[in-house]
C-alpha positions in Angstrom: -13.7 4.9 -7.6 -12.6 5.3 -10.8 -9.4 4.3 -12.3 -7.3 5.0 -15.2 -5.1 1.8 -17.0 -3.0 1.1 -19.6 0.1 -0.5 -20.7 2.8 -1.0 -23.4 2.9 -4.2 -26.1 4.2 -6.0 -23.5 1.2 -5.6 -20.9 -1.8 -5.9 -23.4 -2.6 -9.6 -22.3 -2.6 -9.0 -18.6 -4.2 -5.3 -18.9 -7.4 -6.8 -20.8 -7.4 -9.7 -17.5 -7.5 -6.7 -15.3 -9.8 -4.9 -17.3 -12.3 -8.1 -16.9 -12.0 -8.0 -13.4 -12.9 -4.3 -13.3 -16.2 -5.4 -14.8 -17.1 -8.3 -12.6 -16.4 -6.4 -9.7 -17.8 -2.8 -10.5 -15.1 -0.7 -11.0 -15.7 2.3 -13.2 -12.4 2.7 -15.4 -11.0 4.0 -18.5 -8.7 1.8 -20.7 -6.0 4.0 -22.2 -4.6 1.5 -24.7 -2.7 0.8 -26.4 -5.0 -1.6 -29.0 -2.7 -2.7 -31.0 0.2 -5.5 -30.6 2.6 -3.5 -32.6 5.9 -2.7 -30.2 5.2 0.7 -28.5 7.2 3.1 -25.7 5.8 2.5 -22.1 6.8 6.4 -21.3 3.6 7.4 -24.1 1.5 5.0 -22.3 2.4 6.4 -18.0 2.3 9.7 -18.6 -1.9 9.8 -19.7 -2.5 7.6 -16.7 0.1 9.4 -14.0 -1.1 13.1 -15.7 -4.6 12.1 -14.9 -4.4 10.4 -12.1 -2.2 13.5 -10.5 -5.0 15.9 -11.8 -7.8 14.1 -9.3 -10.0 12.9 -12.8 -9.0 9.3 -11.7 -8.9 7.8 -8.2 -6.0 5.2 -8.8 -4.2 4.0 -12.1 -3.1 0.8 -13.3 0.3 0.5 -15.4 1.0 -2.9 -16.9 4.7 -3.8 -19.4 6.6 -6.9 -19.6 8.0 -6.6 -16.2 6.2 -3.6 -14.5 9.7 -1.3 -14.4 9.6 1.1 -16.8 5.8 2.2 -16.5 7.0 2.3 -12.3 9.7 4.6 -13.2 7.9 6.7 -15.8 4.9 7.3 -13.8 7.1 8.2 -10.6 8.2 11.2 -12.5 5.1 12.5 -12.1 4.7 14.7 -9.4 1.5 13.7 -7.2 2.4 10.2 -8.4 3.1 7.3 -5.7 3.2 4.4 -8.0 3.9 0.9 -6.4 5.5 -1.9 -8.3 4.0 -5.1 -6.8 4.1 -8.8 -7.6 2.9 -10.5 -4.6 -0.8 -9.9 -2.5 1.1 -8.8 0.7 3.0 -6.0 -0.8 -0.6 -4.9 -2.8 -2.3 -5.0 0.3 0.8 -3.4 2.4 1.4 -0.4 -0.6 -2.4 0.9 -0.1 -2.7 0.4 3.8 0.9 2.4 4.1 2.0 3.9 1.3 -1.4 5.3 0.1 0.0 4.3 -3.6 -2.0 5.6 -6.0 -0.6 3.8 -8.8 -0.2 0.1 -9.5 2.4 -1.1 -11.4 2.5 -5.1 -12.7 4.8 -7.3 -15.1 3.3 -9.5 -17.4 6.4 -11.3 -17.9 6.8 -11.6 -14.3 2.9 -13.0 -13.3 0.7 -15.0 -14.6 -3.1 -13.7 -15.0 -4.6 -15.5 -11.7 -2.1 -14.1 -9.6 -2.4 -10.4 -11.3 -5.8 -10.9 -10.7 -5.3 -11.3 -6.8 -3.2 -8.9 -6.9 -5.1 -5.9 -8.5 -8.6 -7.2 -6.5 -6.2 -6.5 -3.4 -4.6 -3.2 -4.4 -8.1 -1.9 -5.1 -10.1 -2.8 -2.3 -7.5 -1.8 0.8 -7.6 1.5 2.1 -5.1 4.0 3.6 -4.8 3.6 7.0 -3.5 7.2 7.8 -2.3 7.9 11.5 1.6 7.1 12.0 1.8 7.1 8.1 0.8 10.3 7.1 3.7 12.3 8.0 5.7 9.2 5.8 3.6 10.3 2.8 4.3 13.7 4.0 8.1 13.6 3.5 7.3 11.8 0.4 5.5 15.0 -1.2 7.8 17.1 0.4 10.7 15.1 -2.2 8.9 16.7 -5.0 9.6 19.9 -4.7 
């Protein structure tokens, strides 16, 4: 798997806690910034990710901002793009198994680290389950167009 992440000013702190994770548990990724703390637009910092993501170069993407809701909405735009805002394990688990998101979305304001951490583990790890929710992600597809 490989995935693409990044986030706005107000993600930097809880993207590089992912990031670590990727490393200690063998995920191949690309960090797309931003490395800076100066105040940026989380629309410049989706669109890489959801572009790339959409294209088939990366398997999943991560989005991170101060509460998760702008990079959600921004990378939803994106047509190909099923990106799932999740704060909770159950919803992480529940977006892969039915939704087949291929986008996370997290707040840093909303979060702490340990939790993000539990969160992303579980959002990368589950897979689709397919069967009764295909035809779902079907109609979802068939929105786009």
């Amino acid at each position: 798997m490989k995935v693409a992440i990044s986030s706005d000013h107000g993600g930097n702190n809880l993207r590089k806690e992912i990031v670590n994770l990727m490393n200690e548990i063998g995920i191949e990724y690309q960090d797309f910034g931003p490395h800076t703390d100066d105040s940026v637009d989380y629309p410049d910092y989706a669109k890489p990710v959801a572009d790339r993501v959409a294209s088939g170069e990366f398997d999943r993407g991560i989005l991170i901002c101060g509460t998760g809701i702008g990079m959600s909405i921004s990378a939803n735009k994106v047509k190909g793009i099923r990106c799932a805002l999740v704060h909770d394990v159950f919803s992480a688990k529940a977006t892969r198994e039915h939704n087949d998101s291929n986008i996370l979305a997290m707040g840093e304001r909303v979060i702490g680290p340990g939790l993000a951490r539990e969160i992303a583990q579980t959002w990368l790890t589950e897979e689709f389950e397919g069967g009764r929710h295909e035809k779902r992600i079907q109609k979802i597809t068939d929105l786009e167009k």
